[in-house]
N, CA, C and O atoms as a MOPAC input file, in Angstrom:
PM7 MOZYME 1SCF
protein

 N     30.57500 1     8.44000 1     2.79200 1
 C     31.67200 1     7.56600 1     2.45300 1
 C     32.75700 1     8.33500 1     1.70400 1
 O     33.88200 1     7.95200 1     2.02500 1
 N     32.74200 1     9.01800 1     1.07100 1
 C     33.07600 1    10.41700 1     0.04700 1
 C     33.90000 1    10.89800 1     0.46000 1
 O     35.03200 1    10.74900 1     0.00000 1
 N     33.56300 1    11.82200 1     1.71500 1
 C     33.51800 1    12.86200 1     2.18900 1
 C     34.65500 1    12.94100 1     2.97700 1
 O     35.21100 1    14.03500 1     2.87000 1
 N     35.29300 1    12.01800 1     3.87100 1
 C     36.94300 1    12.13700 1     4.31900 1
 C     37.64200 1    12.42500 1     2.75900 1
 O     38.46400 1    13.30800 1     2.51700 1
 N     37.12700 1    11.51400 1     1.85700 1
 C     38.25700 1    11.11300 1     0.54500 1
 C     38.53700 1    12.81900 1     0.27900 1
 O     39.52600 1    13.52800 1     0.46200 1
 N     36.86500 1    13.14400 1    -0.35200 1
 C     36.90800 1    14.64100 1    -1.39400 1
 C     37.60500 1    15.31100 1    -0.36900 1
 O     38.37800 1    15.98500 1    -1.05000 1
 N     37.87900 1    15.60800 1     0.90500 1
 C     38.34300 1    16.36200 1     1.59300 1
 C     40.11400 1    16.68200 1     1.41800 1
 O     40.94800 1    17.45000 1     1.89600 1
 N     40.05600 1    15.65600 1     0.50100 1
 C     41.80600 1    15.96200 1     0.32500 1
 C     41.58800 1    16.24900 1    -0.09600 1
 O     40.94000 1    16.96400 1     0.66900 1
 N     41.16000 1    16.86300 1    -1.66200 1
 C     41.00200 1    17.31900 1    -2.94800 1
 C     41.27500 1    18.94400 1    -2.79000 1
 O     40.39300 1    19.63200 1    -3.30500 1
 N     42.09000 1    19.48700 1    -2.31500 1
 C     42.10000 1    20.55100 1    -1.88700 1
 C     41.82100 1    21.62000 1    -3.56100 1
 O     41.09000 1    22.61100 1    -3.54500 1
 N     42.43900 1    21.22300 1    -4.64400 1
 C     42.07400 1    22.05000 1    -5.36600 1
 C     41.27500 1    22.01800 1    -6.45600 1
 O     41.26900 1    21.04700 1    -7.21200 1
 N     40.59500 1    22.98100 1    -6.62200 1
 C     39.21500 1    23.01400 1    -7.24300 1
 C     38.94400 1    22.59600 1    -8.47000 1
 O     37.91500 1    22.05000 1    -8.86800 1
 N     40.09900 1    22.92700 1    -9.17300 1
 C     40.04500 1    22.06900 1   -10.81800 1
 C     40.17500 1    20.80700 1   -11.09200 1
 O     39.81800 1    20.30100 1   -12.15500 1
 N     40.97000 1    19.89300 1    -9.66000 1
 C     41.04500 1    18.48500 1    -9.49200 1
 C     39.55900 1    17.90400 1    -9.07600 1
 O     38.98200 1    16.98900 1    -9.66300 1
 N     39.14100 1    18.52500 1    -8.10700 1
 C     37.42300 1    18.33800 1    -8.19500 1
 C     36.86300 1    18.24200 1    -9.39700 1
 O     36.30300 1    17.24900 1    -9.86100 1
 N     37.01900 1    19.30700 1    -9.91000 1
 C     36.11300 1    19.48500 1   -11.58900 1
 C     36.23900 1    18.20400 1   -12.29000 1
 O     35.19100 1    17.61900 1   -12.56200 1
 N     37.37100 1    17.67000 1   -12.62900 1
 C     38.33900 1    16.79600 1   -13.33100 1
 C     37.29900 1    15.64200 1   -12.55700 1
 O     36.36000 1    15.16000 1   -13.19100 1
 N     37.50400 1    15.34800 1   -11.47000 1
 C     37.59600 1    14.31500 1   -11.25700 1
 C     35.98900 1    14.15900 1   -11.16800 1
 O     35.77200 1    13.04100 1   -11.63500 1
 N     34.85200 1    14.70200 1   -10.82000 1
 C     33.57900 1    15.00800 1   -10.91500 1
 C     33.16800 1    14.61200 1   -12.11000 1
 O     32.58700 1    13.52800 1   -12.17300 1
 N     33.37600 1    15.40100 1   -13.32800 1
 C     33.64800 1    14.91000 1   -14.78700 1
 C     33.79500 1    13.70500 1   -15.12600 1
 O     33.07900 1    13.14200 1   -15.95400 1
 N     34.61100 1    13.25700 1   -14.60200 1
 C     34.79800 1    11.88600 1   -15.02400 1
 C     34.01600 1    10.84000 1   -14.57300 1
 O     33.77100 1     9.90400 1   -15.33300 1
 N     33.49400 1    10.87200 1   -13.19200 1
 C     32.57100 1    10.09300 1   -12.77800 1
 C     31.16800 1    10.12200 1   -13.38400 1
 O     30.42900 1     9.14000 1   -13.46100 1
 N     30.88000 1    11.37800 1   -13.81200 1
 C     29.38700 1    12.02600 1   -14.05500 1
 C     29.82000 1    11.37700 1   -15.87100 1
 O     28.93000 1    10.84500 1   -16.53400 1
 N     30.98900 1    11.50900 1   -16.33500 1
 C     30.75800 1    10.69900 1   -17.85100 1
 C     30.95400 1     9.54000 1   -17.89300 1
 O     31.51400 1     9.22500 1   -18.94200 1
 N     30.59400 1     8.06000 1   -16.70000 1
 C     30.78200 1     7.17300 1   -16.46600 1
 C     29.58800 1     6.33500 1   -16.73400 1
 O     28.68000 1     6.67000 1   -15.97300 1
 N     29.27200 1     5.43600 1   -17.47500 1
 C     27.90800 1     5.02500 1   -18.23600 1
 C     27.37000 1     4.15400 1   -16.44900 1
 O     28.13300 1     3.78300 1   -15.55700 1
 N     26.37700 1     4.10300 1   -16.47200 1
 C     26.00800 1     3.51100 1   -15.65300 1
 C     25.65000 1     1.87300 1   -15.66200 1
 O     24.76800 1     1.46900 1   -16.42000 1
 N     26.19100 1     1.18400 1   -15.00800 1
 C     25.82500 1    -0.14000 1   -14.89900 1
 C     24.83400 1    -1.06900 1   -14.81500 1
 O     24.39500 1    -1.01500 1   -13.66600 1
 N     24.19900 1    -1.98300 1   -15.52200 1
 C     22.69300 1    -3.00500 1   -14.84400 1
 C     22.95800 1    -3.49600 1   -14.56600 1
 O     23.64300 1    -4.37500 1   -15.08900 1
 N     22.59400 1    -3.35200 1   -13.27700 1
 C     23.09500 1    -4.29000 1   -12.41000 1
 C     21.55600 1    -5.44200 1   -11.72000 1
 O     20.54400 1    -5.10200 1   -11.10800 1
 N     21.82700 1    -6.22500 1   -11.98300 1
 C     20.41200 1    -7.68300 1   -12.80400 1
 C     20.35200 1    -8.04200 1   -11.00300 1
 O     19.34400 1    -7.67400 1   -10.40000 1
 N     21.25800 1    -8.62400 1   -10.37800 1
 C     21.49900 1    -9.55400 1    -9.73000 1
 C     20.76000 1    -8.66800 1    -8.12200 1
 O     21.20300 1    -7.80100 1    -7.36900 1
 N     19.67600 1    -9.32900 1    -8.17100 1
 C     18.76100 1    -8.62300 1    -6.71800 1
 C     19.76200 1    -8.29600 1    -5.39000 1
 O     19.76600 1    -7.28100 1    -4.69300 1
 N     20.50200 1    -9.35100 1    -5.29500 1
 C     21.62300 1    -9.02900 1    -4.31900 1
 C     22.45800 1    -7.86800 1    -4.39500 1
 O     22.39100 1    -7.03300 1    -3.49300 1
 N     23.15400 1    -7.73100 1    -5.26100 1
 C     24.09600 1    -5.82200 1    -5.35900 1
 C     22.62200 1    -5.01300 1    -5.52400 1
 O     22.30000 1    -4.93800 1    -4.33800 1
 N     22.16500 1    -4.74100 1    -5.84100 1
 C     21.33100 1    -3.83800 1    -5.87100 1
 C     21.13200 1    -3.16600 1    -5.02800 1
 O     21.09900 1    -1.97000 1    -5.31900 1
 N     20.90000 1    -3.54000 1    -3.59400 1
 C     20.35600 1    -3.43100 1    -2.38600 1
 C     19.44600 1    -2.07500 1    -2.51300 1
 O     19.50400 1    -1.13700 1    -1.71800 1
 N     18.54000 1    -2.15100 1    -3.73500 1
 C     17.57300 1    -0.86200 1    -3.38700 1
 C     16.21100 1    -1.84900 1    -2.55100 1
 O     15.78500 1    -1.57400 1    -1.42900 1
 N     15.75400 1    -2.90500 1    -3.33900 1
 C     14.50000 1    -3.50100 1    -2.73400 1
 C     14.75200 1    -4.87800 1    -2.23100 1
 O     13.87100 1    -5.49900 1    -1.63800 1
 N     15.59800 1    -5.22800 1    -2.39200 1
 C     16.34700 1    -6.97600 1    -2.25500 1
 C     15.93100 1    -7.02700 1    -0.90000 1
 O     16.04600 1    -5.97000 1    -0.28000 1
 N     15.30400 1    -8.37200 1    -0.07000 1
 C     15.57900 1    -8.74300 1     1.20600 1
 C     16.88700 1    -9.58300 1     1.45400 1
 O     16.55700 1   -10.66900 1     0.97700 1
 N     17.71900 1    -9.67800 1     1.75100 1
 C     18.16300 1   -10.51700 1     2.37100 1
 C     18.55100 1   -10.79800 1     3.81800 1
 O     19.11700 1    -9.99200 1     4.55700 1
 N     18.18800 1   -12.01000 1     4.12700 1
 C     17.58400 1   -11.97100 1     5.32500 1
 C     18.87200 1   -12.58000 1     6.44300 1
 O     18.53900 1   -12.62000 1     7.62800 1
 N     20.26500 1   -13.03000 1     6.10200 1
 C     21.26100 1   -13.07200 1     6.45100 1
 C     22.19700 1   -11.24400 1     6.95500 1
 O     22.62100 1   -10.37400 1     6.19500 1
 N     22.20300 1   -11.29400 1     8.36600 1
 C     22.67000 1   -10.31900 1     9.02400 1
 C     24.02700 1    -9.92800 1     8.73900 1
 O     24.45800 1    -8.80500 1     9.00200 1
 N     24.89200 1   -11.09900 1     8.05300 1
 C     26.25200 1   -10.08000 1     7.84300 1
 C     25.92400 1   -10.42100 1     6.23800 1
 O     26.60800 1    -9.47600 1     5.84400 1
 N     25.60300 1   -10.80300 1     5.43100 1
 C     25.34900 1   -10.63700 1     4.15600 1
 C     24.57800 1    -9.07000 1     3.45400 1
 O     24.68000 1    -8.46800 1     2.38500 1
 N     23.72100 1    -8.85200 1     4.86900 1
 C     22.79900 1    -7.70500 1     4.30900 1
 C     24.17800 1    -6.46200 1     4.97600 1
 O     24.12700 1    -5.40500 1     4.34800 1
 N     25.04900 1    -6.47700 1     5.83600 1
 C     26.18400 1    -5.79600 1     6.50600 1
 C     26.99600 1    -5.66100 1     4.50400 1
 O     27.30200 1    -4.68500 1     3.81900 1
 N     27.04200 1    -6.81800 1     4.30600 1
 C     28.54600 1    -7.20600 1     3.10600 1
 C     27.82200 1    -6.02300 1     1.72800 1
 O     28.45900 1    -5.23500 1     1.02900 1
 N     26.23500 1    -6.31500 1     1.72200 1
 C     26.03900 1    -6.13900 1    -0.01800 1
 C     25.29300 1    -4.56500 1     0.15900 1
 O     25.27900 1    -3.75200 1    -0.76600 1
 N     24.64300 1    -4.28500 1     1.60800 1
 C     23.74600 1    -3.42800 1     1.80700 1
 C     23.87300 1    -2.36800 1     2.42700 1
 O     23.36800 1    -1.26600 1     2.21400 1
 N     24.90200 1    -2.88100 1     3.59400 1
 C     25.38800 1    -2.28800 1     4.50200 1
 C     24.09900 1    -1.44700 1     5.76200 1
 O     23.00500 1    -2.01100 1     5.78600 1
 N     24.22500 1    -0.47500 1     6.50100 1
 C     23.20300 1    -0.26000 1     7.67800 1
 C     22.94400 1     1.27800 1     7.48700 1
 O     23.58100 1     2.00800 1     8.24600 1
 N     22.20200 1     1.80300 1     6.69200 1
 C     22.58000 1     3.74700 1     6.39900 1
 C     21.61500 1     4.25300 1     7.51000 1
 O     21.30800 1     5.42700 1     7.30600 1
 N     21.12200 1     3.79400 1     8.47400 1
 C     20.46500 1     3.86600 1     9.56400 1
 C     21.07700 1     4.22300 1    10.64100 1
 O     20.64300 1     4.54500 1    11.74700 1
 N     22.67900 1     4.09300 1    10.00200 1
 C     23.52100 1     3.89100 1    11.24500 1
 C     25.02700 1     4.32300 1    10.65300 1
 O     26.00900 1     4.06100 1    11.34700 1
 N     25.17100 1     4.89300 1     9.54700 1
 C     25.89000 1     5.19300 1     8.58100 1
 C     27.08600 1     3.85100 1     8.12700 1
 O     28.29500 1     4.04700 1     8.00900 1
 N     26.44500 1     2.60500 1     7.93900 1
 C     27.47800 1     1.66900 1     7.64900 1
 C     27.43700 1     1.52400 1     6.21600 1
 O     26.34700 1     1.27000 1     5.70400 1
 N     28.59700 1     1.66400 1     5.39500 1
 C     28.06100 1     1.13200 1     3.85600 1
 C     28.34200 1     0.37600 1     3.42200 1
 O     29.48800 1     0.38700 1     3.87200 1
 N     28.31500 1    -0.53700 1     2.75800 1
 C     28.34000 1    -1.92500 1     2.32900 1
 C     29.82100 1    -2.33400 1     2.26000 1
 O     30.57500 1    -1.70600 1     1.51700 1
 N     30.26000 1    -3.34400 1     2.99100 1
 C     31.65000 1    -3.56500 1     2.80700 1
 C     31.79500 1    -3.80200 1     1.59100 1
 O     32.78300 1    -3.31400 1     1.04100 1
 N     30.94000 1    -4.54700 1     0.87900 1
 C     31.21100 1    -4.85100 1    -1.02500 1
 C     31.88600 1    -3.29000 1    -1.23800 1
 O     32.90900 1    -3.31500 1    -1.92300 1
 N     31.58000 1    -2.30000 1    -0.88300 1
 C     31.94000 1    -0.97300 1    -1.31900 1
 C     33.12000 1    -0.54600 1    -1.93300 1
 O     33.32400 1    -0.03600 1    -3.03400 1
 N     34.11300 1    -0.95800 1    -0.69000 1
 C     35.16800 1    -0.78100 1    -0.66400 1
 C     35.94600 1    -1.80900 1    -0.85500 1
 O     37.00700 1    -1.45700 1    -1.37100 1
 N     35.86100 1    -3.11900 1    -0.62600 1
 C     36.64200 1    -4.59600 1    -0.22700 1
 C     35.74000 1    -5.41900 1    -1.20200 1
 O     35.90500 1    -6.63000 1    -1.05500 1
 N     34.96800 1    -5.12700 1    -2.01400 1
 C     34.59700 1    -5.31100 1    -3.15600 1
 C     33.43800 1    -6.83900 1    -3.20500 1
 O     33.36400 1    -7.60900 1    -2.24800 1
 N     32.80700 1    -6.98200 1    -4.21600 1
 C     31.66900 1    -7.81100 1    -3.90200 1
 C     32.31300 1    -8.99300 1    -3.92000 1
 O     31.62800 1    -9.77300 1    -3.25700 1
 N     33.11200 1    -9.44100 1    -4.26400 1
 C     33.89700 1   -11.11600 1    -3.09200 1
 C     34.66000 1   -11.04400 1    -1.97000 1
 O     34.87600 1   -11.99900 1    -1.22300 1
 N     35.17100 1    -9.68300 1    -1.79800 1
 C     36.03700 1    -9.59200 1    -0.39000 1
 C     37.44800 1    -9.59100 1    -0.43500 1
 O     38.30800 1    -9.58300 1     0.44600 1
 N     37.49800 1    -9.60500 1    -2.06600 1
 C     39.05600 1    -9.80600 1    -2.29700 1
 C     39.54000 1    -8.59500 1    -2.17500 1
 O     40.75000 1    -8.71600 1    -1.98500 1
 N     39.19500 1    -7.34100 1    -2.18300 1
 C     40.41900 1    -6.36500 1    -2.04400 1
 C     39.79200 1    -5.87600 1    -3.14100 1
 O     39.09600 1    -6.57200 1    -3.88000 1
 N     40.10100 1    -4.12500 1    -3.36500 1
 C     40.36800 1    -3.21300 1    -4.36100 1
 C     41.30600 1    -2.39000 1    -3.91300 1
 O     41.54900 1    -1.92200 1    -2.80100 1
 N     42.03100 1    -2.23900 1    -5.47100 1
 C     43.36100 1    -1.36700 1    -5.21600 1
 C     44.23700 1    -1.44100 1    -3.78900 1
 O     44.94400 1    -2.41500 1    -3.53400 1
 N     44.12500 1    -0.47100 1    -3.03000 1
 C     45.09600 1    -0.61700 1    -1.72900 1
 C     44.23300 1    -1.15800 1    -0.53100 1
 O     44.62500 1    -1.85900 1     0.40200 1
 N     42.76600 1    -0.59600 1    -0.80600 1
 C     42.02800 1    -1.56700 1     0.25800 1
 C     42.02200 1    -3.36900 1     0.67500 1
 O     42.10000 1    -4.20300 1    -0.22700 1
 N     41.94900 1    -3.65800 1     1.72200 1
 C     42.47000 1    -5.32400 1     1.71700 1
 C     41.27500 1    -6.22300 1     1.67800 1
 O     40.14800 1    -6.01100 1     2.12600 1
 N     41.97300 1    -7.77300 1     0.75000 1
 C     41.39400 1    -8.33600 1     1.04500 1
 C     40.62500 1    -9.44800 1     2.39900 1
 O     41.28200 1   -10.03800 1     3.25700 1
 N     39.29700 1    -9.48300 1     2.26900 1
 C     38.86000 1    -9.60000 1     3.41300 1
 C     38.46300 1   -11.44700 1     4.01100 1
 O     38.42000 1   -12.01200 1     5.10400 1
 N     38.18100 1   -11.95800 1     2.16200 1
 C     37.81000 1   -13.09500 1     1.71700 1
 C     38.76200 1   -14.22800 1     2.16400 1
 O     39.67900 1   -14.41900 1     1.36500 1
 N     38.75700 1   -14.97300 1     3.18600 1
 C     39.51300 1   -16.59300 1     3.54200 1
 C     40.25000 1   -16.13100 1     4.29000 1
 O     41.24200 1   -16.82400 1     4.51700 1
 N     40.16600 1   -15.02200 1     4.89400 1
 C     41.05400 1   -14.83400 1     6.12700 1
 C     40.79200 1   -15.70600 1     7.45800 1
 O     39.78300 1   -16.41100 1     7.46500 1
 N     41.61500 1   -15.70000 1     8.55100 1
 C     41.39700 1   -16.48100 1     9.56600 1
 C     39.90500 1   -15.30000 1    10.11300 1
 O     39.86600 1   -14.07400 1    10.00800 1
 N     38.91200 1   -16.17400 1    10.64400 1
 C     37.93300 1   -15.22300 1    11.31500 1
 C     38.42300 1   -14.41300 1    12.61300 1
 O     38.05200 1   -13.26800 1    12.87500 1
 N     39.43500 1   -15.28200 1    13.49500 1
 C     39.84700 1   -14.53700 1    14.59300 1
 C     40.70500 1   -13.22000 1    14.33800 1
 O     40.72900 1   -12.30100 1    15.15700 1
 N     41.40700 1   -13.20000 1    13.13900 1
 C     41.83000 1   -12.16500 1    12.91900 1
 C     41.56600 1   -11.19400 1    12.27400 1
 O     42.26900 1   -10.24300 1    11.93300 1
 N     39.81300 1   -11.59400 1    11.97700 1
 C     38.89000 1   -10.57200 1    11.35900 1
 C     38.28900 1    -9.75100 1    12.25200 1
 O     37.79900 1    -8.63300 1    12.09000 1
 N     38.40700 1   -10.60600 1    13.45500 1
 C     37.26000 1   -10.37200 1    14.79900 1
 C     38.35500 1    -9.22800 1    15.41300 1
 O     37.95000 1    -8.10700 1    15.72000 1
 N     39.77800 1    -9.61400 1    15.56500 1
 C     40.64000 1    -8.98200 1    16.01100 1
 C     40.53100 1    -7.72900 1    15.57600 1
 O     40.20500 1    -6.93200 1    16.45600 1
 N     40.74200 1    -7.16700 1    14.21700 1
 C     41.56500 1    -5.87200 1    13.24600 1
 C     40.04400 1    -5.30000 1    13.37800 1
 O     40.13600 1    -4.07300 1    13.34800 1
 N     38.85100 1    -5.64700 1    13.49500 1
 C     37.78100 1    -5.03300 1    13.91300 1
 C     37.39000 1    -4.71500 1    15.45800 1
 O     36.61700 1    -3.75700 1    15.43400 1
 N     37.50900 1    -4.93700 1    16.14900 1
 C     37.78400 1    -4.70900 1    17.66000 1
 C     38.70700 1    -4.08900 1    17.92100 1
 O     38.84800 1    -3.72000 1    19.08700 1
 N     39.61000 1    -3.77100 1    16.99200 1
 C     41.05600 1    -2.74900 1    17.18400 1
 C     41.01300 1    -1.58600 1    16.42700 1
 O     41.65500 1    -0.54100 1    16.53200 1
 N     39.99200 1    -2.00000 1    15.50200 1
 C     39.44600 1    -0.19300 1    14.48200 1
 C     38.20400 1     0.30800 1    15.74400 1
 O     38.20900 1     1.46100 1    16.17400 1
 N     37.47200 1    -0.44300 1    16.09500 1
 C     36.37500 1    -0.14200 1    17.14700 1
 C     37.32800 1     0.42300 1    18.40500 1
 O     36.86700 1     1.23800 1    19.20500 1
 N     38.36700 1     0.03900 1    18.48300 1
 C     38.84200 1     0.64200 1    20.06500 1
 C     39.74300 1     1.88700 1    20.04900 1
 O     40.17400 1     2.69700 1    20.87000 1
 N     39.83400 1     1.63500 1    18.57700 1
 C     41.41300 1     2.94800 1    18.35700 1
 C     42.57900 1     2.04200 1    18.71600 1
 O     43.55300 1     2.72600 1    19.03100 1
 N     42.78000 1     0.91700 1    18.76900 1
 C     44.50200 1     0.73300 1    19.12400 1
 C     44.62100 1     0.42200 1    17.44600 1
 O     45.82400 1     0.48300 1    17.19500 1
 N     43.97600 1     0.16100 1    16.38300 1
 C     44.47900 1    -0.12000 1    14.75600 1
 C     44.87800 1     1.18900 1    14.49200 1
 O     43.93100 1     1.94100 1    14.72300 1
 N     45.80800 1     1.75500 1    14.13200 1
 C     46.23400 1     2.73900 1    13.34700 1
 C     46.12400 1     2.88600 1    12.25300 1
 O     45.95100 1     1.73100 1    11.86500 1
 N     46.09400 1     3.51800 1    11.38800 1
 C     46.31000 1     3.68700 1     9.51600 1
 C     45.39700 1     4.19900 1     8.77700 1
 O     45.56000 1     4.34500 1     7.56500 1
 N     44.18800 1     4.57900 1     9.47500 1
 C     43.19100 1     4.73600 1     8.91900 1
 C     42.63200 1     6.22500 1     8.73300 1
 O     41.52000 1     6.69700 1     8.97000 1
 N     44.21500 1     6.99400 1     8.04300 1
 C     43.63100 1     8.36100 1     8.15700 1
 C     42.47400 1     9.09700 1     7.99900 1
 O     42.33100 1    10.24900 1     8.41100 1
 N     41.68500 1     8.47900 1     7.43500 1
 C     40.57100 1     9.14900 1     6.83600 1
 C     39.19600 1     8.67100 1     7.68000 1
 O     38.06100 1     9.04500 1     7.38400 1
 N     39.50200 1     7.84600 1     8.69400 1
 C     39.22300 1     7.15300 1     9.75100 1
 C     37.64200 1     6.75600 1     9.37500 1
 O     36.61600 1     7.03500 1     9.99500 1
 N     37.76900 1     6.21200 1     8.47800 1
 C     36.49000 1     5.53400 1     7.63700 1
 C     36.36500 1     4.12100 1     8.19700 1
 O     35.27800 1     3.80100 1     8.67800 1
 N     37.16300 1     3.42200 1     8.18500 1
 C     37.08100 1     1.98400 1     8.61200 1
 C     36.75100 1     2.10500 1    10.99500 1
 O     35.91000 1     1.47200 1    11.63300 1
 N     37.67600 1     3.00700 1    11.49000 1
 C     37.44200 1     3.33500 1    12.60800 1
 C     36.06500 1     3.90700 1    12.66000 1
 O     35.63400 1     3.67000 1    13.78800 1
 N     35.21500 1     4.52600 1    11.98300 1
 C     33.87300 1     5.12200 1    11.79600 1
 C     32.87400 1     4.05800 1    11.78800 1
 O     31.98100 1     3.95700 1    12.62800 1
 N     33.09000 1     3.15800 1    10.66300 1
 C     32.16500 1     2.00400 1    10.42300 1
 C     32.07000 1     0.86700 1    11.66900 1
 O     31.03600 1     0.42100 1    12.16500 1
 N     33.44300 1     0.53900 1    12.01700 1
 C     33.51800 1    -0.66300 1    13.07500 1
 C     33.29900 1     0.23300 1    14.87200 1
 O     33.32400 1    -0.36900 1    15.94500 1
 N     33.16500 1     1.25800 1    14.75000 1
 C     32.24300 1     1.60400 1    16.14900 1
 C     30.72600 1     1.93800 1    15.96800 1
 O     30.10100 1     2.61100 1    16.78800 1
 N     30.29000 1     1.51700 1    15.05300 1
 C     28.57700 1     1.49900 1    14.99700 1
 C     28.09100 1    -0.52600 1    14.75900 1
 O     26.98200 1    -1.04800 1    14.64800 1
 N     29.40800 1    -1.10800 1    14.76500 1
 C     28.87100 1    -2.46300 1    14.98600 1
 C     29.00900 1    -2.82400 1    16.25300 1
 O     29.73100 1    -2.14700 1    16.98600 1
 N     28.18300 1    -4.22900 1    16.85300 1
 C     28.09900 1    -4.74100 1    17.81000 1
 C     29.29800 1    -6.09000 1    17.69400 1
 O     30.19000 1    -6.37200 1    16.89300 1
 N     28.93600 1    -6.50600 1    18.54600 1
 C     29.87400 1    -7.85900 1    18.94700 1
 C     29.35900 1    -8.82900 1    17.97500 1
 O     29.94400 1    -9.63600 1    17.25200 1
 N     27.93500 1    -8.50900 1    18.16100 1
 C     27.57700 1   -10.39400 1    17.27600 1
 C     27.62700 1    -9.68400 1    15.85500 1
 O     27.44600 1   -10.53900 1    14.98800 1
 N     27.78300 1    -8.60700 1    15.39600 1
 C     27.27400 1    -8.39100 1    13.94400 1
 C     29.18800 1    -8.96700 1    13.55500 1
 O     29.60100 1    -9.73200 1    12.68400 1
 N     29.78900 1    -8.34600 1    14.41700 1
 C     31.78000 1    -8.42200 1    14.43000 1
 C     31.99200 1    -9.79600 1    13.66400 1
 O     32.52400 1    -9.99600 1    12.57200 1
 N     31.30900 1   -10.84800 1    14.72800 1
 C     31.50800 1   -11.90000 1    14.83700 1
 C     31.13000 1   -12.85700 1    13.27500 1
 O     31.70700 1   -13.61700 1    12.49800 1
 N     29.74700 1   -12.20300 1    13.47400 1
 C     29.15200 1   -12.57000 1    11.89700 1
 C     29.66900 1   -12.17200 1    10.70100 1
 O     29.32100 1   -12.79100 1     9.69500 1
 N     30.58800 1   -11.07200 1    10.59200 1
 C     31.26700 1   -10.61000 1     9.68800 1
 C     32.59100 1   -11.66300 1     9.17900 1
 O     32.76100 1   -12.24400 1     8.10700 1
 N     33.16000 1   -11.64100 1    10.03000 1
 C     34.17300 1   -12.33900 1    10.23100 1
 C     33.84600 1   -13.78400 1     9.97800 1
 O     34.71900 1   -14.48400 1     9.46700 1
 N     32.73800 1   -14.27500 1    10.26700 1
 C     32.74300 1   -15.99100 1    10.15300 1
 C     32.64100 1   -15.64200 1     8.31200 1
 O     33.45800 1   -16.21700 1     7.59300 1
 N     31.98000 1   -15.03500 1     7.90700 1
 C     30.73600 1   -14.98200 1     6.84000 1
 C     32.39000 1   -14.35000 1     5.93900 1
 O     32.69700 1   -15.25900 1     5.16800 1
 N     33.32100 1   -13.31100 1     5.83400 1
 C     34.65900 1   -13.41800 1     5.10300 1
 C     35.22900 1   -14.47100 1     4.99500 1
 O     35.64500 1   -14.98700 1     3.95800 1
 N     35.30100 1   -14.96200 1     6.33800 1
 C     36.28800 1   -16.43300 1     6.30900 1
 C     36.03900 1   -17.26800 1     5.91800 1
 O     36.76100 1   -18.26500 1     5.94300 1
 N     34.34300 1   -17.18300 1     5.12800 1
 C     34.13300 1   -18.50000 1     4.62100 1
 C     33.94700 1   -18.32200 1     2.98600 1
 O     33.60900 1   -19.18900 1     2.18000 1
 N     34.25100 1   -17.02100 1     2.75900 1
 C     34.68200 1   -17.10000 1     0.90900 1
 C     35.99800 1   -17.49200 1     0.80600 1
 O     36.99700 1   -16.84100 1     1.11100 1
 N     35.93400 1   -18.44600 1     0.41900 1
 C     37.34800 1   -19.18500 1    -0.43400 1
 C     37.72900 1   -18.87300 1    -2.16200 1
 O     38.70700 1   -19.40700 1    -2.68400 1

């Protein structure tokens, strides 16, 4: 997931810096069996996609990036109460290559290791956080 990002990082003391800072970052308890996703079942197919993601298949948890309600972090978008057809859409268009923008082609990476029904389930399962 990293690994397009660090790839800009072209210089080595900005690595250091920025390494540093993560590594002096206290770590979180995180209580709630759901984020966790080390032993949690959950047995909902785009929920376990949202909190768990598929590393079987290199998918990582959309909470990741689009954050654990779906609202968006920083420049990434929110995903939460959107129309589903146009969830189903902007994912079928990162899966085909006609979506552009995605230099780091992380989102084009993730949405060609899903299927149709997982698409579909994604999309109902955003559109229905209000």
């Amino acid at each position: 997931m990293m690994t397009p990002m660090a790839g800009l990082l072209a210089d080595p003391k900005e690595r250091e810096t920025i390494l540093a800072f993560f590594v002096s970052q206290p770590l979180p308890e995180i209580t709630s069996l759901e984020f966790r996703g080390d032993h949690a079942k959950i047995s909902d197919p785009a929920r376990r996609l949202v909190y768990q993601g598929d590393w079987s298949r290199n998918i990582p948890a959309c909470a990741t990036c689009h954050g654990a309600s779906g609202m968006g972090v920083a420049d990434v978008p929110r995903l939460a109460n959107q129309r589903p057809e146009y969830l189903e859409i902007q994912l079928q268009q990162w899966q085909s290559g006609l979506r552009r923008g995605d230099t780091t082609k992380v989102m084009s990476t993730i949405a060609s290791q899903l299927t149709k029904t997982e698409i579909k389930q994604l999309a109902a399962y955003f559109a229905s956080i209000k």
